[in-house]
N, C-alpha and C positions, 0 to 999 in steps of 0.2 A: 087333675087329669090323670088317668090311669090308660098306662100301656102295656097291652098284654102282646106278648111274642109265641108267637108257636114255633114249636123247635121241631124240625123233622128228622125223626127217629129211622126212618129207613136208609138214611147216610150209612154208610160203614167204615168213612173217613176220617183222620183227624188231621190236625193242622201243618204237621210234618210233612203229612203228604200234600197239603195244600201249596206248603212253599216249594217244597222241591219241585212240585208241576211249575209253579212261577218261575222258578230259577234255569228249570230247562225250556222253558219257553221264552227264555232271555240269552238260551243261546249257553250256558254255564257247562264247563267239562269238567272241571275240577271242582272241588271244596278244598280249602285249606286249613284245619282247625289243630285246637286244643280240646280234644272230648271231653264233655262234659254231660251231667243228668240232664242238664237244661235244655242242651240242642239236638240230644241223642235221637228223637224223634224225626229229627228234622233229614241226621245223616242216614239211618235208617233208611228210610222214604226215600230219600236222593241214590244210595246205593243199589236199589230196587229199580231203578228208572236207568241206569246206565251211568250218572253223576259220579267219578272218581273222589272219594275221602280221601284227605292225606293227612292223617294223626301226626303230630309234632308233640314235644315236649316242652315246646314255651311258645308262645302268642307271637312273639320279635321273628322267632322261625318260620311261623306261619307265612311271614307277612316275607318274608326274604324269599322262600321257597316258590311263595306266590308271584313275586317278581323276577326271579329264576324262569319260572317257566313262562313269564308273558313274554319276555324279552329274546328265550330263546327259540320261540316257537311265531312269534310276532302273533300271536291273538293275545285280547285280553276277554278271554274269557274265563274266568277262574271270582272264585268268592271267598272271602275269608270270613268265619266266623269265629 
């Protein structure tokens, strides 16, 4: 069996901006990362939509600072990546 895909080329989307639409539509204010090539699309797109980046210099930080602010804010709306 052979499956064929068409791919529609009048998108001018890509995937970065796909999640960051999921991520704000899940209610997310912040990001809490370690930048990287891999996800920079992703923060990009999210930065564009309103979604706060918070660059760290280690992953443990990410993940502290993330908890900092659900704790003191009482939302958890925050993502770490």
């Amino acid at each position: 069996m052979v499956l064929y895909l068409q791919v529609d080329t009048g998108l001018n989307r890509h995937g970065g901006e796909l999640v960051a639409d999921t991520l704000k539509a899940h209610g997310v204010k912040f990001i809490f990362t370690l930048t990287g090539g891999h996800i920079s699309p992703i923060l990009v797109a999210s930065e564009k939509i309103g979604i706060r980046v918070v660059d760290t210099r280690h992953e443990v930080t990410a993940v502290f600072a993330a908890d900092a602010v659900a704790r003191l804010t009482g939302k958890k709306v925050y993502c770490v990546l």
